[in-house]
C-alpha positions as CSV (number, residue, x, y, z in Angstrom):
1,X,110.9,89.8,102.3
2,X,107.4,91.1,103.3
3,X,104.3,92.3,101.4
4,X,100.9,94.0,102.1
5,X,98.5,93.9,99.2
6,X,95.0,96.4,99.8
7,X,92.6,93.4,98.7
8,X,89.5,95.0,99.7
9,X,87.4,97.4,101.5
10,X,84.0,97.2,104.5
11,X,82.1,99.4,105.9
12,X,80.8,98.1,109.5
13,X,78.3,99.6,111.6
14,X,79.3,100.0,115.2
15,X,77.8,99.6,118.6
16,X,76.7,103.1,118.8
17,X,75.4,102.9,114.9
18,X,77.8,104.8,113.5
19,X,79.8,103.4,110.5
20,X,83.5,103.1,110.5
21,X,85.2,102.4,106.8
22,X,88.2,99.5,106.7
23,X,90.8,98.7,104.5
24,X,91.4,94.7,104.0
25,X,94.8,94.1,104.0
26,X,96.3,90.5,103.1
27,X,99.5,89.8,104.8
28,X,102.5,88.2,103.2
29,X,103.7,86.3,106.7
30,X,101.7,83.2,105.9
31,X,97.7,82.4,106.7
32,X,98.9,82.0,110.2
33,X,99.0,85.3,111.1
34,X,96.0,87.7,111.9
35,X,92.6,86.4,110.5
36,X,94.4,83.8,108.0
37,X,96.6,85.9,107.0
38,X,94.2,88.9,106.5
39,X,93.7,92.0,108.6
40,X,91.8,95.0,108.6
41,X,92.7,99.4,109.0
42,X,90.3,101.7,109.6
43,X,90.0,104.1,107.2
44,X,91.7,108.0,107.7
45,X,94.0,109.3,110.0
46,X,97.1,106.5,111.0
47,X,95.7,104.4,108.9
48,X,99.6,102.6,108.2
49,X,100.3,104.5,105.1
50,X,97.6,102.8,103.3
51,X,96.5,106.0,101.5
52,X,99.5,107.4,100.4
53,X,101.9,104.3,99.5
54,X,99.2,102.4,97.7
């Protein structure tokens, strides 16, 4: 079986200033996957379903 829980949000400011929005995602593979077990979606368009399955 396999899980993705939205445990979060971030805004981050990139390297041309502009901020870009992110889901934080938490993985149900195990802590050895991604950033232990975490990973992150920008907000919007092909964001993984995120915004209309949650």
């Amino acid at each position: 079986d396999h899980a993705i829980n939205v445990v979060g949000w971030s805004v981050d400011t990139l390297d041309d200033g502009t901020e870009a929005q992110h889901w934080i995602l938490r993985n149900s593979w195990s802590t050895l996957w991604g950033d232990s077990g975490y990973f992150r979606v920008r907000m919007g368009e092909r964001d993984c379903g995120v915004t209309t399955s949650a």
